[in-house]
C-alpha positions as CSV (number, residue, x, y, z in Angstrom):
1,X,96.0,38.6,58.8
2,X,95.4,41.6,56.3
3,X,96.8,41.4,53.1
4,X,96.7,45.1,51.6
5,X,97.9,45.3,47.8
6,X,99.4,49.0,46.2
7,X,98.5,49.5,42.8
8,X,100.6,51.3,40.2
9,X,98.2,53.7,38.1
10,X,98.5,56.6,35.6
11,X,97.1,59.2,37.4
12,X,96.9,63.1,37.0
13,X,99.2,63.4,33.6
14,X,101.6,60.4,35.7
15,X,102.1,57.9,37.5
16,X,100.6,57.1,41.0
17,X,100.0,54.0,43.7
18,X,96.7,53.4,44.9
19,X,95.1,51.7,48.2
20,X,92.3,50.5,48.4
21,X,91.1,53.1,45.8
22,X,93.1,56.1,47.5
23,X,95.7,57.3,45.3
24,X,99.0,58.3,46.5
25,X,101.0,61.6,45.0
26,X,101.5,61.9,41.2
27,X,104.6,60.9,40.3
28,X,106.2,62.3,37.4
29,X,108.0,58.3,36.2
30,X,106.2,54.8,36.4
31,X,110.0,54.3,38.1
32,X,109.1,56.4,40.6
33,X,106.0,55.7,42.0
34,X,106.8,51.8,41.6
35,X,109.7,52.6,43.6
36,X,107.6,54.8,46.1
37,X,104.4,52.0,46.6
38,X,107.7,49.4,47.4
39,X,109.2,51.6,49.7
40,X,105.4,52.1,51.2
41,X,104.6,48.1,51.2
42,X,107.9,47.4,53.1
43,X,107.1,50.4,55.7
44,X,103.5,48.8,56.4
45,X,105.0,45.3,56.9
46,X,107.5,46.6,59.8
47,X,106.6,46.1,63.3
48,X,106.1,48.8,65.5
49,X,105.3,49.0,69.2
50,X,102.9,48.2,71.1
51,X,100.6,50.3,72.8
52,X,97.2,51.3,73.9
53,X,94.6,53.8,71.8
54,X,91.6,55.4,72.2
55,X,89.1,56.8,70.0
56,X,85.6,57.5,69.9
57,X,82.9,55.7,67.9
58,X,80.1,57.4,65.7
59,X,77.3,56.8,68.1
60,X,79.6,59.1,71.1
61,X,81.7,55.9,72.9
62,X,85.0,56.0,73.7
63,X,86.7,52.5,73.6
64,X,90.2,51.8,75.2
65,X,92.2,48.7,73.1
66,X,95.2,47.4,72.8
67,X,97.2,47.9,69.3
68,X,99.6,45.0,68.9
69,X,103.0,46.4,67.0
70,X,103.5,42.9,65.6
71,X,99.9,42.8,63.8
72,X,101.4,44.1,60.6
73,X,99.5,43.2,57.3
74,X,101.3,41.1,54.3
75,X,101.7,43.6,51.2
76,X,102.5,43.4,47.7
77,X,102.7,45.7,44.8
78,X,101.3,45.0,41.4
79,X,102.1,46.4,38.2
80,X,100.3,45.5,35.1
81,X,102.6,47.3,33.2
């Protein structure tokens, strides 16, 4: 299973969450972007449904699989604050 961590960052003259070194809006509070990456970890660990996708790889391909709704990653938030 994944395990996907959200960073709390100053960013941009505030305060931000980052992904795997994507940054999520600047928030103007540390309180609020802590409270935004939680909200965001929960969301990620919910299951969805299941359900076939499609998508097409760099050399042309198109590949049919089946996304599992249940295959949800563990999260956690870490602030070094």
């Amino acid at each position: 299973m994944n395990h996907v961590t959200y960073k709390i960052v100053q960013h941009d003259g505030g305060w931000a969450y980052t992904v795997n070194g994507v940054f999520s809006e600047t928030f103007a509070s540390h309180a609020a972007a802590l409270t935004a990456a939680r909200r965001a970890a929960a969301e990620q660990r919910t299951p969805g449904r299941t359900e076939m996708i499609e998508y097409e790889t760099a050399d042309g391909k198109w590949h049919t699989e089946t996304a599992s709704g249940s295959d949800r990653p563990e999260t956690d938030v870490e602030d070094k604050r």
